[in-house]
Backbone bond lengths (Angstrom), bond angles and torsions (degrees), N, CA, C in turn:
res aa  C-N    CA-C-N  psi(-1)  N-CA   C-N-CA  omega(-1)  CA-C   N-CA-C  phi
1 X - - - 1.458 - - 1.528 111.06 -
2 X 1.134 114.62 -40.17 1.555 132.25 173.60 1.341 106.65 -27.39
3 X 1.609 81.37 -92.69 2.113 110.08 175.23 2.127 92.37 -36.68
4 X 0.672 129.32 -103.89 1.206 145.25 162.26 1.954 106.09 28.63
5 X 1.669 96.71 -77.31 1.207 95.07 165.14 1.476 159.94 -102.45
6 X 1.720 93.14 9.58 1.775 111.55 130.75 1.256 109.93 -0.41
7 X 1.809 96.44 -94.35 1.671 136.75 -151.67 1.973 86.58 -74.63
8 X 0.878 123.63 -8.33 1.657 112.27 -179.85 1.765 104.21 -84.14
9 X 1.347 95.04 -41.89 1.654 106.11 -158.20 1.771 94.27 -82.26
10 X 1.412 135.64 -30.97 1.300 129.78 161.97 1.346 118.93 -48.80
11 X 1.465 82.18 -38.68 1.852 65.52 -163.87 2.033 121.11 -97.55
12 X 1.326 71.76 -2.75 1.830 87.06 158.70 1.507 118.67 -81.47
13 X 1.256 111.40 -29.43 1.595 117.74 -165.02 2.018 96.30 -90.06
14 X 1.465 118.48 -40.85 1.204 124.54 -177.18 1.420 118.25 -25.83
15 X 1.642 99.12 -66.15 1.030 109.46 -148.74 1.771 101.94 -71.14
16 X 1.319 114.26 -29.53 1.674 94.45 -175.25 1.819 101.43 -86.43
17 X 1.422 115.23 45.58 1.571 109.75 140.96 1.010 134.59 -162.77
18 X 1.698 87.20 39.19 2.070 113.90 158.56 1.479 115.65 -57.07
19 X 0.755 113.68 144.03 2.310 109.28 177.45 2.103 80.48 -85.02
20 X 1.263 89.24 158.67 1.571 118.78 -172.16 1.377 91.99 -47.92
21 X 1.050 137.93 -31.03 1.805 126.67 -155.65 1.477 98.88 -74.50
22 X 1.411 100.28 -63.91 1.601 102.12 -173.63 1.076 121.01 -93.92
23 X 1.512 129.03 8.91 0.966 108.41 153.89 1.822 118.17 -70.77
24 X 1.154 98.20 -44.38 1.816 109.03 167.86 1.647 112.04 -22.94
25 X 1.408 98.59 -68.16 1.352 117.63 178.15 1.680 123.33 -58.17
26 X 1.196 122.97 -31.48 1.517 136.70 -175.37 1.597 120.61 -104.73
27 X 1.355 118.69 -27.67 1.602 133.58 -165.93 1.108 82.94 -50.38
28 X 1.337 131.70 -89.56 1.419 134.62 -141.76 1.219 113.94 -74.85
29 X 1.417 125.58 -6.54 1.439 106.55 136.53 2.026 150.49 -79.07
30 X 1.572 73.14 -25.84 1.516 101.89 166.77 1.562 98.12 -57.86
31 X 1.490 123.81 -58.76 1.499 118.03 -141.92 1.997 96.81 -72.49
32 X 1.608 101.51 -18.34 1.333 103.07 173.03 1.153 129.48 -73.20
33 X 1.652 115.28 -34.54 1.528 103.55 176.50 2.102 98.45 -84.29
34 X 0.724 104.27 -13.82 1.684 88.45 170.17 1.454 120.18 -67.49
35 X 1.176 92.39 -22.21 2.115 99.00 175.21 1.062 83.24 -77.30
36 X 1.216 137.38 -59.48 1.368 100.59 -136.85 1.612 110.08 -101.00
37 X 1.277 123.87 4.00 1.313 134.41 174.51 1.816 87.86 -74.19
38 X 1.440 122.00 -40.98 1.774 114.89 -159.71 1.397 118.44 -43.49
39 X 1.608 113.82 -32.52 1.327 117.57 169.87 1.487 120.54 -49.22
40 X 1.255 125.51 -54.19 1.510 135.45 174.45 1.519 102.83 -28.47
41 X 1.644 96.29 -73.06 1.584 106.10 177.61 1.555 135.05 -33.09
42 X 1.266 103.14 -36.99 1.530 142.09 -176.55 1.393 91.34 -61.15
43 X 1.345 114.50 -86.88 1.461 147.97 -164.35 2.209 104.12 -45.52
44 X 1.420 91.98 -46.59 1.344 101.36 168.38 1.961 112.31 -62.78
45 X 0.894 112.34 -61.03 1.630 116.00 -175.13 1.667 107.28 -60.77
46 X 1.198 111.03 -39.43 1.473 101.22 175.07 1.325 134.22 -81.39
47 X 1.365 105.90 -1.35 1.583 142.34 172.36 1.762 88.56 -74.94
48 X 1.228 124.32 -67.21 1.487 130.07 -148.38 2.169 96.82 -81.14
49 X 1.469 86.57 -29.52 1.571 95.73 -175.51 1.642 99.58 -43.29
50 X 1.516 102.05 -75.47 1.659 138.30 -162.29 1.946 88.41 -37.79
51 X 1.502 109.15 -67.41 1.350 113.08 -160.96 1.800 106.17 -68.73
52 X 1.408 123.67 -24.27 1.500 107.08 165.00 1.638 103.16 -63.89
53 X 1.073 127.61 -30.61 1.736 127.39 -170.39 1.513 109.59 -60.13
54 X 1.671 110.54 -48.48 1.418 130.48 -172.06 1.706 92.34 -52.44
55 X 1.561 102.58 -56.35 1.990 99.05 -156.53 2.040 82.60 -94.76
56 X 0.657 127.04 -19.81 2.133 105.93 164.72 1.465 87.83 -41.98
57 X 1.586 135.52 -85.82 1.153 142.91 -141.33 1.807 95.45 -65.31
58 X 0.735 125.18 -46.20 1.669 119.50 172.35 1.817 130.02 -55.50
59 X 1.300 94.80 -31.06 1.394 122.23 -176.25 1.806 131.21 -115.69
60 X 1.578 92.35 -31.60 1.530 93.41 176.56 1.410 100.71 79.37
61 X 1.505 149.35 -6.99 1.023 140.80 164.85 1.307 108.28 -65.99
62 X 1.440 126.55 122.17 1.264 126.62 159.66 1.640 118.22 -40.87
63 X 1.511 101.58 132.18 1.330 103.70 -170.26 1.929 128.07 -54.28
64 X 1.597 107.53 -29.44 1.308 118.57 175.81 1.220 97.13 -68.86
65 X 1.520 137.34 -29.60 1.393 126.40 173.83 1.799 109.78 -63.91
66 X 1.474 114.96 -64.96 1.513 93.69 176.63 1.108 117.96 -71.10
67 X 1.456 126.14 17.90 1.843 93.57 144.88 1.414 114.18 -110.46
68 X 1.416 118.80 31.19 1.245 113.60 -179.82 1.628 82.78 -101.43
69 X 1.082 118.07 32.74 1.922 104.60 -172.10 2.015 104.92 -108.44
70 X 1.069 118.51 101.17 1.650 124.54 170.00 1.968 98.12 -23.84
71 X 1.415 91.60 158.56 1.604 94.95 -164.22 2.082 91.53 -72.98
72 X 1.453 107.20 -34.27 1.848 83.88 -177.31 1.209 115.68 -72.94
73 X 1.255 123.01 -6.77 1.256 126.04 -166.89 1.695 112.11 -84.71
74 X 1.391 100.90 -17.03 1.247 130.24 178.19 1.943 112.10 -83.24
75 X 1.047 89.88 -44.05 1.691 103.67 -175.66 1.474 99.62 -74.57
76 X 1.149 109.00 -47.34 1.112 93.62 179.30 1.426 153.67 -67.35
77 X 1.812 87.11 -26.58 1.568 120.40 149.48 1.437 110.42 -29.67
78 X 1.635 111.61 -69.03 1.043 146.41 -111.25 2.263 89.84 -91.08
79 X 1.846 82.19 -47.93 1.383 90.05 165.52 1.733 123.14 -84.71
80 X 0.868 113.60 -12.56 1.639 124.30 -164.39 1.642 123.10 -125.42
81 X 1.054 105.24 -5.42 1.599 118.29 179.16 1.691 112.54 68.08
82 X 1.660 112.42 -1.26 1.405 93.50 -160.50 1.967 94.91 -120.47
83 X 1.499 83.10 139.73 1.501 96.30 169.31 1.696 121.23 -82.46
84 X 1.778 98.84 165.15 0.971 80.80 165.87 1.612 127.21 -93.54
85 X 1.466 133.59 -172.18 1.482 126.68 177.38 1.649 119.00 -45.92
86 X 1.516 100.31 119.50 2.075 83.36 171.07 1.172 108.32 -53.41
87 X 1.072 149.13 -49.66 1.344 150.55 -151.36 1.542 111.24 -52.87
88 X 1.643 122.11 -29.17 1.079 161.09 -161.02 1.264 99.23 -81.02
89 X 1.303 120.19 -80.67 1.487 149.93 -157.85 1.863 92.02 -78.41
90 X 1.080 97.27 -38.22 2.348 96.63 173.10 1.485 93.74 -46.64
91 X 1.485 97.54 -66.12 1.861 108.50 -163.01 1.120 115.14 -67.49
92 X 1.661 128.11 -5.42 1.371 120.64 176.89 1.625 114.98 -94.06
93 X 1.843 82.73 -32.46 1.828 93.97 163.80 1.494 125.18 -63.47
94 X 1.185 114.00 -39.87 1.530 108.51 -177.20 1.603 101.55 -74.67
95 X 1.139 137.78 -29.58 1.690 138.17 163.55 1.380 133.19 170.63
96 X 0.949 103.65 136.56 1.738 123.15 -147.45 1.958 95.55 -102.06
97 X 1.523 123.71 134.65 1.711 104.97 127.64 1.026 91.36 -115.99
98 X 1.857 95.76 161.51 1.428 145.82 145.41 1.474 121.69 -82.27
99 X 1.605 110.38 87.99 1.138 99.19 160.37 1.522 130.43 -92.58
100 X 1.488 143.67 134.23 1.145 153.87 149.61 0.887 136.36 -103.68
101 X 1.837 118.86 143.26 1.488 125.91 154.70 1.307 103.46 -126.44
102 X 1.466 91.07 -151.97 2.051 90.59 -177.61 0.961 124.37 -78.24
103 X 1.886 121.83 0.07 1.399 93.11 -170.94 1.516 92.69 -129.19
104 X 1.877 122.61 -17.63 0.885 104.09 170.62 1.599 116.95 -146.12
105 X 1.222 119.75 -175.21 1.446 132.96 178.25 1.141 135.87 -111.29
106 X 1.264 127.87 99.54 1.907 150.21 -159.36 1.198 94.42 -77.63
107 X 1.617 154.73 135.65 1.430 177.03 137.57 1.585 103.36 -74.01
108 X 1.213 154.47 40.94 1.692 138.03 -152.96 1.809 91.54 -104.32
109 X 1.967 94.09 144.71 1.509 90.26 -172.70 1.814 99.64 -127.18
110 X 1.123 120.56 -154.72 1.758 124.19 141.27 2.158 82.71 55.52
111 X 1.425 92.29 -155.75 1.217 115.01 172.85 1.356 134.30 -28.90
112 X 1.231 114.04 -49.53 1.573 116.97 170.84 1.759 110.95 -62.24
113 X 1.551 111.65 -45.16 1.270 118.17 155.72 1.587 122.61 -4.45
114 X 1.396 97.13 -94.12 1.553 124.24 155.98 1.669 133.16 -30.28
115 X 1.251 106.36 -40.57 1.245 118.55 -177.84 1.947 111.66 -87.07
116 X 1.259 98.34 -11.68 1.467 104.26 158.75 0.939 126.93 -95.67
117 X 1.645 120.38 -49.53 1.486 111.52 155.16 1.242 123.26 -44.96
118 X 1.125 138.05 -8.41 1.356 138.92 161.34 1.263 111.26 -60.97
119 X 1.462 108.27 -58.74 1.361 104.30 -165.37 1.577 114.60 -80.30
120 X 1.116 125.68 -23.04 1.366 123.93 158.78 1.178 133.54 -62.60
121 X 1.123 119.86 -18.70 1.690 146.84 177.24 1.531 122.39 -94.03
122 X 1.431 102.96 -18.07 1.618 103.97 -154.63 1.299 99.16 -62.47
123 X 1.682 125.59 -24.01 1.665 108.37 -159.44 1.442 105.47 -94.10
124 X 1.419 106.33 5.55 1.440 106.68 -165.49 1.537 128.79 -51.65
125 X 1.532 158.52 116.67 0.986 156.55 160.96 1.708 101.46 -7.68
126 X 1.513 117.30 161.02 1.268 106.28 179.78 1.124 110.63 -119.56
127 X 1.691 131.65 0.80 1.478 142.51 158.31 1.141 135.61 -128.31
128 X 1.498 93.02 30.46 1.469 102.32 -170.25 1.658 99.32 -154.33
129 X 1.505 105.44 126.58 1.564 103.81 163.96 1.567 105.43 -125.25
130 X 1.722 98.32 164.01 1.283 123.54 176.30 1.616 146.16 -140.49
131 X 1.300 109.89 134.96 1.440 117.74 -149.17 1.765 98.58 -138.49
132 X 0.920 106.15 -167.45 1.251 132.49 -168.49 1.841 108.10 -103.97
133 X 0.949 114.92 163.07 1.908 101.95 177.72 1.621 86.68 -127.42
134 X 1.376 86.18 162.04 1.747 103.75 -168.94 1.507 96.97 -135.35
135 X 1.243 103.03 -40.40 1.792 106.49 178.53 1.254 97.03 -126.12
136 X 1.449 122.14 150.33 1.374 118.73 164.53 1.969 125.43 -99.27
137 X 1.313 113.28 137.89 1.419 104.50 174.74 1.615 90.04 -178.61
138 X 1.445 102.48 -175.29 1.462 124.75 162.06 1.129 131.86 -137.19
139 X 1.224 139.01 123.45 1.559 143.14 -136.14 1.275 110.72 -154.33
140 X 2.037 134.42 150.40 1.193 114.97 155.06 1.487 84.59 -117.59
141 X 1.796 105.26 -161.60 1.135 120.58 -146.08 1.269 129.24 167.14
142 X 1.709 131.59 130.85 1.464 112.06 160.15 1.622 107.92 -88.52
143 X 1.667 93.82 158.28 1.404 95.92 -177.73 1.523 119.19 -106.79
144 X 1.263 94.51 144.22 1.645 95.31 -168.18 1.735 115.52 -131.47
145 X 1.223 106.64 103.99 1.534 122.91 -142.89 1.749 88.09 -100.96
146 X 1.632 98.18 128.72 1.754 108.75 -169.19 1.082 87.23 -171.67
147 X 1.773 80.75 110.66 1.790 108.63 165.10 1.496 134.71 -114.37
148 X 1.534 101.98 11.86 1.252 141.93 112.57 1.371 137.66 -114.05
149 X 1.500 105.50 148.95 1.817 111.72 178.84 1.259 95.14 -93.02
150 X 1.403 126.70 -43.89 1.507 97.95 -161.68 1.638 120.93 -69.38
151 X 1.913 108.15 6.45 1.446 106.63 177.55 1.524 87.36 -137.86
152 X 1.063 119.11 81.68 1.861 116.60 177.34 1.094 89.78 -112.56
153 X 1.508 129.06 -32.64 1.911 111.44 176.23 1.250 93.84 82.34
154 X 1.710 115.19 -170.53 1.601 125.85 -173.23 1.617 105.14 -55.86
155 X 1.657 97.73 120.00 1.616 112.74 168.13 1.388 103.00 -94.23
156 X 1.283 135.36 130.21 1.916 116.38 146.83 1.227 119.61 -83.14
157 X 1.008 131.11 -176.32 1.583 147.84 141.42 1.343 114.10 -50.00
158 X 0.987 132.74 119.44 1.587 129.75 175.36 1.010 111.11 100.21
159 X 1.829 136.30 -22.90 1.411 114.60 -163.32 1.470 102.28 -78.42
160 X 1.198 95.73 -172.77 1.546 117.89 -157.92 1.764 91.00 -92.13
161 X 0.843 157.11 70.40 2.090 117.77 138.91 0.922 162.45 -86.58
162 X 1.669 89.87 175.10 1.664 99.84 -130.83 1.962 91.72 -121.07
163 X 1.203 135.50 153.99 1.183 122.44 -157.36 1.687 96.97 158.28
164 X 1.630 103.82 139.51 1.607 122.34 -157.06 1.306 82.22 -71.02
165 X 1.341 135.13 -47.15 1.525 129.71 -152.55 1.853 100.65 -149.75
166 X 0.958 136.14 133.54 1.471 119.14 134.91 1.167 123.80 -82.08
167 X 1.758 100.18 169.15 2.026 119.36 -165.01 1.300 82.63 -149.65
168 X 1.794 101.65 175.09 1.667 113.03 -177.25 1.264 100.39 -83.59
169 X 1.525 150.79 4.91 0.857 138.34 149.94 1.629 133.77 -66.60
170 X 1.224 95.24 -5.27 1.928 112.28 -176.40 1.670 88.42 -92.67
171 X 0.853 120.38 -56.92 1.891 113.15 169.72 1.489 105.50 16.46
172 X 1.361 120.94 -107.56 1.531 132.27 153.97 1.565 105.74 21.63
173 X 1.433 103.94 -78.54 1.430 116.17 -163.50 1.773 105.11 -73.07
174 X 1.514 108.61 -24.18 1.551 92.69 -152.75 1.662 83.94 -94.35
175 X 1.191 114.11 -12.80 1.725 101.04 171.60 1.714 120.93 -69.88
176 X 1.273 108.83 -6.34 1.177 96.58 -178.91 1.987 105.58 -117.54
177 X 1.444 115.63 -23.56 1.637 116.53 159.32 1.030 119.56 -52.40
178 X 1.725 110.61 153.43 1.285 116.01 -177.47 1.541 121.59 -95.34
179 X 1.422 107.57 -15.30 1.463 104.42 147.77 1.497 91.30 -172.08
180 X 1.594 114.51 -176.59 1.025 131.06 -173.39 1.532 134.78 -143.63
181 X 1.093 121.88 123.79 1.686 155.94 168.89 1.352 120.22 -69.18
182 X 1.593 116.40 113.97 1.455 130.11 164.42 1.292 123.50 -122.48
183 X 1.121 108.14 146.39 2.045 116.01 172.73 1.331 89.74 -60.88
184 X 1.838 123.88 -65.29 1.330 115.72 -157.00 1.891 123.09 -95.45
185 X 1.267 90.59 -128.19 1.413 103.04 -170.91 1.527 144.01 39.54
186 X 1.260 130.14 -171.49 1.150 119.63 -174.39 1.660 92.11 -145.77
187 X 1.823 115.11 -162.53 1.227 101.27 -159.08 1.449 111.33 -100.53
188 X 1.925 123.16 33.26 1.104 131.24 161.48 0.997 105.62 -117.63
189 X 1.977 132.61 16.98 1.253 113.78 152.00 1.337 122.19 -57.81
190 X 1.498 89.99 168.42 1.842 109.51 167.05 1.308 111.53 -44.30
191 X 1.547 128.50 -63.66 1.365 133.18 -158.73 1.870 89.53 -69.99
192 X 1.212 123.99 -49.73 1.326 109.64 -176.95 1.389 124.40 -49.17
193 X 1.563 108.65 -63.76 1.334 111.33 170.54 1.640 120.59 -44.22
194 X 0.953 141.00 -47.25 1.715 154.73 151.47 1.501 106.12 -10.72
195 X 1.575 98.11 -69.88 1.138 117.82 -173.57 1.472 126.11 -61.23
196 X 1.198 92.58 -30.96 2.057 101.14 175.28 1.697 92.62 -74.18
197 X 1.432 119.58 -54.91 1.442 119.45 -170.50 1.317 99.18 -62.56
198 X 1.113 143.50 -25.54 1.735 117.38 -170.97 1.665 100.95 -130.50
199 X 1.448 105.74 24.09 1.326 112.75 156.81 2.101 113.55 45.54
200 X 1.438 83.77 52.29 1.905 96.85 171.14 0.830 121.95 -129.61
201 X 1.382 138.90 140.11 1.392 136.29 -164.06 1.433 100.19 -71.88
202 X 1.649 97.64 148.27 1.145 114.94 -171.48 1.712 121.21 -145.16
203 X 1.518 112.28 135.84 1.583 106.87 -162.71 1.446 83.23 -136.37
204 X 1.534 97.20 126.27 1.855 104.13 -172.30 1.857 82.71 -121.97
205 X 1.484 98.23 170.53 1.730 121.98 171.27 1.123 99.64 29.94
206 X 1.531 105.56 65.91 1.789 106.64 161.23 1.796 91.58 -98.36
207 X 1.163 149.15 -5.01 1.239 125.13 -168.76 1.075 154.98 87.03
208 X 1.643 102.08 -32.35 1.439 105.79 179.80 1.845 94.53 -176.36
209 X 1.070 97.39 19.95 1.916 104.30 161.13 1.442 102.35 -36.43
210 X 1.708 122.14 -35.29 1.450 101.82 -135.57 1.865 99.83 -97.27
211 X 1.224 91.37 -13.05 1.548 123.19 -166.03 1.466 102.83 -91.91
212 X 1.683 135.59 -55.04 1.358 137.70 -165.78 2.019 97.54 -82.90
213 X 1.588 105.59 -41.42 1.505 87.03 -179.12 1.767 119.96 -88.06
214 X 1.020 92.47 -177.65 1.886 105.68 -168.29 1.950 101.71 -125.64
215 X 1.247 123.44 164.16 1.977 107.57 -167.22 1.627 51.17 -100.54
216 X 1.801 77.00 162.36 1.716 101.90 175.29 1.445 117.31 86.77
217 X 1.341 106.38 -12.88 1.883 93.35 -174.08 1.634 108.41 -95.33
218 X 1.169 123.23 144.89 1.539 122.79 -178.40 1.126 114.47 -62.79
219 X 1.314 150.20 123.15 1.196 125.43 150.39 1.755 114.45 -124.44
220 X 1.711 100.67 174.52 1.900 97.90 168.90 1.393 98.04 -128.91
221 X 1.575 89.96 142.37 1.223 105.52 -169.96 2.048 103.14 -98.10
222 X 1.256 123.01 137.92 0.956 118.51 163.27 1.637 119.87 -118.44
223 X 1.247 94.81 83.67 1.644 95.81 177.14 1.618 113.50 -81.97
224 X 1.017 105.62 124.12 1.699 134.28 -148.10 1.291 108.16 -169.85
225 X 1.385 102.48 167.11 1.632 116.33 168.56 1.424 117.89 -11.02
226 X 2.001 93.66 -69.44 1.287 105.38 -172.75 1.418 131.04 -80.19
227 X 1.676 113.19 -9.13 1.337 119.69 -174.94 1.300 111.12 70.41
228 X 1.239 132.16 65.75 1.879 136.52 -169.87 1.531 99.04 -99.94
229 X 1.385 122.06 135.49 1.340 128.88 128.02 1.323 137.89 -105.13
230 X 1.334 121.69 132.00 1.457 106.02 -167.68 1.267 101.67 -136.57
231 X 1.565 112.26 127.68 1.776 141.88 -179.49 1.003 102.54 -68.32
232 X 1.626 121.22 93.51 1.215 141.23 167.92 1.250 120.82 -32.20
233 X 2.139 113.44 -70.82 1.208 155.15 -138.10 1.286 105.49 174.82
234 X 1.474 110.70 140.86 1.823 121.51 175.51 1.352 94.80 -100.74
């Protein structure tokens, strides 16, 4: 899986820093081997799905909790029977950074969390966010922020979502939204690719969509050049 998703994460990241020529010339082949690599991806998460289910039933930890568990934290389980604190695994679930350099790897959860998003955010406009466009259109909308599908609760027709990343499991939902909003990606994400196929406007790597909006607030989306969202009403 490793080796595997290297060559996944290149070739998603590539394409947004082709100069205009080749990307013209290459996208639509690029956007093809990314389909068809998505299955792998698929195949991997539902692998990891099944085995949080196996140890839920052993443990009673809700399954999104053991996979919020670091791989030693896992081994160690794995050798030792003992978890770590839910309380732990809550705060890693509601949001995680990753910090890195070359030699090592930062896990920070709870508070420190927060206190970075601060600082990355602080200059942010206060009714207006910005991203990149993946599909073009203009749309309003309530927004309906799900960072999981398998617990998004009441979807409508028309709302807006909004979500750190899409997967082929958002499918479902994105067939019935009127367009869709991400913190991440680029223009061989999931939500992008979706979005060209079912032709909805689309605003990827705004950053902090998930953080500035509230479900329920109106907004219009101007997917354009600039990728605009604008906070209608809270």
């Amino acid at each position: 899986m490793l080796d595997y998703y290297i060559f996944h994460i290149e070739l998603k990241v590539l394409v947004d820093y082709l100069p205009p020529k080749l990307l013209k010339k290459y996208f639509r082949q690029l956007e093809q081997a990314r389909v068809y690599a998505e299955p792998v991806f698929k195949l991997s998460e539902e692998y990891m799905r099944a085995l949080a289910e196996i140890h839920t039933r052993k443990t009673k930890y809700p399954a999104h909790y053991i996979l919020s568990m670091l791989n030693n934290e896992f081994d160690y389980y794995l050798q030792n029977g003992k978890l770590p604190p839910l309380s732990k695994l809550k705060q890693r679930y509601r949001a995680t950074a990753i910090l890195c350099n070359k030699s090592t790897v930062t896990t920070l959860i709870g508070n420190d969390v927060d206190r970075i998003e601060k600082i990355l955010h602080s200059k942010t406009e206060k009714n207006i966010i910005k991203g990149a466009t993946a599909y073009p259109g203009i749309v309003q909308g309530k927004v309906k922020i799900v960072p999981d599908p398998r617990q998004a609760g009441k979807f409508n027709k028309g709302d807006i979502l909004v979500a750190g990343m899409t997967r082929p499991d958002y499918l479902p939902l994105m067939k019935k939204a009127a367009a869709f909003i991400t913190d991440g990606g680029g223009m061989l994400c999931h939500a992008a690719i979706i979005a060209r196929e079912l032709k909805k406007p689309c605003v990827i790597g705004t950053q902090n969509a998930t953080k500035k909006l509230k479900n329920g607030m109106r907004v219009k989306i101007h997917a354009s050049s600039q990728g605009l969202i604008n906070i209608i009403n809270a």
